[in-house]
C-alpha positions in Angstrom: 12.5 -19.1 9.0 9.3 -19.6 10.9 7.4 -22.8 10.3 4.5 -21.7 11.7 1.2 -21.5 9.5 -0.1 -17.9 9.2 -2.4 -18.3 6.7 -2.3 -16.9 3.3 -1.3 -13.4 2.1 -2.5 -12.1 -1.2 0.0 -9.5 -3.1 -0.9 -7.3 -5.4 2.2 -6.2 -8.2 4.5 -9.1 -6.7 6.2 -10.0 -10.0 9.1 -7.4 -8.9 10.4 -4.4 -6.9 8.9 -4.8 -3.4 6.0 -6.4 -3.9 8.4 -9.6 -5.0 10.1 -8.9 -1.4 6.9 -9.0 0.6 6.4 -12.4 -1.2 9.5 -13.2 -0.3 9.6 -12.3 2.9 6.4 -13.6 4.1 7.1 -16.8 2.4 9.8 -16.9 5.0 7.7 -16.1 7.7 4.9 -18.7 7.5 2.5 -17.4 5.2 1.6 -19.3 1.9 0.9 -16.8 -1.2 -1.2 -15.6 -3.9 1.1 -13.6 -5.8 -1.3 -11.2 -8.5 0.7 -8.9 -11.5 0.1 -8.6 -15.1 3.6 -11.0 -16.1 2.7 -14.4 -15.7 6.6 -15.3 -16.7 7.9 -13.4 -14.0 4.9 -14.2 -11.2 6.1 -18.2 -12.2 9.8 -17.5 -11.9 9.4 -16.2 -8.5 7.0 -19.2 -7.6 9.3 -21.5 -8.2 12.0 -20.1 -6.5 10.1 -19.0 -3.4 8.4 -22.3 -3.2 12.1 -24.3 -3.5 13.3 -22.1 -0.7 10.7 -22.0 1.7 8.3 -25.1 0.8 5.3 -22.6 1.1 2.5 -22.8 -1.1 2.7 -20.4 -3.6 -0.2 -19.5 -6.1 -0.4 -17.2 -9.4 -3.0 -15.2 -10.2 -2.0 -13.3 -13.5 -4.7 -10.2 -13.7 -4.1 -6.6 -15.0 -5.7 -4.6 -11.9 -6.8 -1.8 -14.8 -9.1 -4.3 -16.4 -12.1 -4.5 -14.7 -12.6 -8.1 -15.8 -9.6 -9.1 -14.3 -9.9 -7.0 -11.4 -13.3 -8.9 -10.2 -11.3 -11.8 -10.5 -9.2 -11.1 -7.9 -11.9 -9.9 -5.9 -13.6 -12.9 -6.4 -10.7 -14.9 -4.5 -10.7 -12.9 -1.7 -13.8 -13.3 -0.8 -14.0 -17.0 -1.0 -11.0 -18.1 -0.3 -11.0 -18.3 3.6 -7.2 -18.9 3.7 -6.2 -15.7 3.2 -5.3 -14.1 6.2 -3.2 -10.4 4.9 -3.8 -9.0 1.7 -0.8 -6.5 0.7 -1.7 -3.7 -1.7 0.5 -3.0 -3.2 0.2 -2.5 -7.4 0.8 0.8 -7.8 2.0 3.4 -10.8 3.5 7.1 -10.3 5.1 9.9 -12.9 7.5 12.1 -11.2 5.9 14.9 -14.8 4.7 17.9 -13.2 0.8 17.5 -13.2 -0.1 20.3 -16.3 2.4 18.4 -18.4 1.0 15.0 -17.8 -2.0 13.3 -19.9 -5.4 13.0 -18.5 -6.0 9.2 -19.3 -2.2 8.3 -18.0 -3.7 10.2 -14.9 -7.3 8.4 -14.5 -5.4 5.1 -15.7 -3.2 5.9 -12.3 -6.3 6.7 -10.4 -8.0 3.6 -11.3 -4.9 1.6 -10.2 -3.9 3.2 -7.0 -7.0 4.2 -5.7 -10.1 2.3 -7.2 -8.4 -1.2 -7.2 -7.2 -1.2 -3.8 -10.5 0.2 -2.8 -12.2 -2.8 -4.2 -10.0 -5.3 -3.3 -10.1 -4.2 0.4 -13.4 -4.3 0.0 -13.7 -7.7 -1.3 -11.5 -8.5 1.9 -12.9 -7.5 4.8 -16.2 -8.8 5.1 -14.5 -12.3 5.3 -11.7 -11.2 7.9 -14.5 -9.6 10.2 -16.6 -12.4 9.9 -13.4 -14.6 11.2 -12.2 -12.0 13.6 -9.1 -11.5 12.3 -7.1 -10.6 9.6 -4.5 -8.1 8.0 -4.6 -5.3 5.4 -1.0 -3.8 4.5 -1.8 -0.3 1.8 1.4 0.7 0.6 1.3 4.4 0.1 3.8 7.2 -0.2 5.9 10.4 1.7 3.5 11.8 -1.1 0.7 11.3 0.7 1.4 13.8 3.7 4.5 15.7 0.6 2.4 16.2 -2.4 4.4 19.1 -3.4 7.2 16.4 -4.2 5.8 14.8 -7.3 3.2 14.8 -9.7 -0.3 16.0 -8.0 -2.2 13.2 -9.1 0.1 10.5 -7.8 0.4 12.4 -4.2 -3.4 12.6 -3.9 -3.8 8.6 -4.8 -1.3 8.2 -2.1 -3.5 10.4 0.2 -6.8 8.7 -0.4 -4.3 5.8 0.6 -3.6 7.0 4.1 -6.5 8.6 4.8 -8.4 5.0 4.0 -5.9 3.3 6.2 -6.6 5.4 9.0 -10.6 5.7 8.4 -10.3 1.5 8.2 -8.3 1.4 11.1 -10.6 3.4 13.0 -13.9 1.5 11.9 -11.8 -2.6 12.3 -9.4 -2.5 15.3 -12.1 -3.5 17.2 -12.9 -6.0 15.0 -9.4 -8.0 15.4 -8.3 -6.7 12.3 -4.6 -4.7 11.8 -4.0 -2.0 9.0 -1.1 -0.7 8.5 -0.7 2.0 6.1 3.3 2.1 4.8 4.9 5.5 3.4 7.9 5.0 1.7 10.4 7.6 0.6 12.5 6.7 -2.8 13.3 3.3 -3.3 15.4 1.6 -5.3 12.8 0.2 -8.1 11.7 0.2 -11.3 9.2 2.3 -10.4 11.4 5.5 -11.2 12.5 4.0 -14.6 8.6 3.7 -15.6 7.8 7.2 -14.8 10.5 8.2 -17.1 13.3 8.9 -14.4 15.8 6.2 -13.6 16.9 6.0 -9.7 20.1 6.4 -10.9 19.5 10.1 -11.7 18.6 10.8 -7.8 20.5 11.6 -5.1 22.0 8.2 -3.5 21.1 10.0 -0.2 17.5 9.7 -0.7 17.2 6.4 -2.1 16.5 3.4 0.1 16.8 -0.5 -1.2 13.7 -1.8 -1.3 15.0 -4.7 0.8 15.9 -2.5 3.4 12.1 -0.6 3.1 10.0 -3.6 3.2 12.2 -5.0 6.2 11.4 -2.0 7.7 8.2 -2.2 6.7 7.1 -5.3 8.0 9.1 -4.2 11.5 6.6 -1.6 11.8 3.6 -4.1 11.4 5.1 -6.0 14.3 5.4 -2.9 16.1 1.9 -2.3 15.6 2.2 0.5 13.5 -0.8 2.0 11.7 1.8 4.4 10.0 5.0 3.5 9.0 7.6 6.0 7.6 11.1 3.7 6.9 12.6 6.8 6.3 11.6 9.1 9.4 14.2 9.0 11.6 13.0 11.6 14.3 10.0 9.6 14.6 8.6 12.1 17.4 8.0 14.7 14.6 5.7 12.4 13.1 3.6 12.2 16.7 3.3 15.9 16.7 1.8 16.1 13.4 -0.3 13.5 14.3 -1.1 15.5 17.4 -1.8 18.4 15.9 -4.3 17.1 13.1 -6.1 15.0 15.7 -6.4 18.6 18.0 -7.3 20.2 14.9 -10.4 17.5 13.7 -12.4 18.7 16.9 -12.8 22.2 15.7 -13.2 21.7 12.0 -17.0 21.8 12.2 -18.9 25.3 13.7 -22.7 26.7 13.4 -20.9 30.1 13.5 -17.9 31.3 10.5 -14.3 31.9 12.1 -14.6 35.6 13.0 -11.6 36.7 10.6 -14.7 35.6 8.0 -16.9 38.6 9.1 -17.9 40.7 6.9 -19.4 44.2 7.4 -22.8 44.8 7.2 
């Protein structure tokens, strides 16, 4: 365990899954916590026992990230509490139900939680951490986000926005002393699965990684400094040349002239 005092990290959906194993986690490795969900039961349970392990501070900020009311509480704490040093978003929903057979307000109830929230809580952020020169922003997004042919459309684009965020904020901060990294998990052994109507235990094992195991990972990667971390990507070098090839790609992507299989006769 490392005694050291790194500040504070804020988590968003910590009462389970892997946002209760960041808290965890981090607890362990010097950071005192804000831990934000919806279940104040569960956010307590896991304050006392991280707090009896550890001896970390550990705060509860019950607040349903789809209630704007609640939402700009949480975004009221980030910006004035100058403790917090890494905020983790990670509050997230998904549906594996093919997009046509899904309902609209489910969908803009997802958007609003995966894209919108995080966008204002990073927001609410990184004024703060630039102003101190340093600071940490952790976006947990999905394979989705680069596979949105895997599950539903709207859940893969949320992810998207998530990466392509990450990257646009990494490109804008580094320079500032602050690290993003932007994590892509494959499946994982959560609830999520059971929300979304399809219980892990109906996937193939082979796919499915424990969500101790990902966030482990996860949290290698940031030590690493990653800005993209894929637990599951073995052949990591596959990765680098799609990379490669998108970064090539962005330098032609804007002409004063159409490609000439666009001309037309006259």
């Amino acid at each position: 365990m490392d005694h050291t005092h790194r500040g504070t990290a804020l988590i968003t959906g910590a009462s389970s899954g892997i946002g209760a194993i960041y808290a965890d986690r981090l607890a362990r490795r010097g950071y005192d916590l804000i831990l934000v969900a919806r279940n104040r039961d569960k956010l307590n349970a896991l304050a006392s026992r991280i707090t009896d392990e550890t001896h970390r501070e550990v705060e509860v900020l019950d607040a349903d990230l789809n209630d704007r009311q609640s939402l700009a509480a949480v975004e009221h704490k980030l910006r004035q509490d100058a403790s917090i040093t890494l905020l983790v978003n990670n509050a997230g929903v998904g549906t594996h139900t093919p997009l046509l057979d899904s309902d609209v307000e489910q969908m803009t109830q997802m958007i609003e939680l995966n894209v919108t929230a995080l966008t204002r809580l990073t927001y609410a952020a990184v004024p703060g951490f630039v102003a101190r020169g340093k600071g940490t922003i952790i976006n947990i997004s999905s394979i989705t986000s680069i596979a949105p042919e895997v599950l539903n459309g709207v859940y893969g684009a949320s992810k998207a926005f998530v990466l392509a965020f990450s990257q646009s904020l990494h490109h804008e901060l580094a320079g500032k002393g602050i690290r993003v990294q932007a994590v892509l998990p494959g499946a994982t052994a959560t609830d999520f699965w059971a929300l979304g109507g399809l219980p892990v235990e109906h996937l193939d094992p082979a796919i499915v990684m424990p969500a101790t195991d990902m966030v482990d990972a996860a949290l290698a990667g940031l030590d690493q400094g990653e800005l993209i971390t894929i637990p599951s990507l073995h052949a990591i070098e596959t990765w680098q040349v799609y990379e490669d090839a998108r970064r090539a790609m962005s330098g032609q992507l804007s002409r004063n002239v159409p490609a000439p299989r666009y001309a037309t006769a006259r």
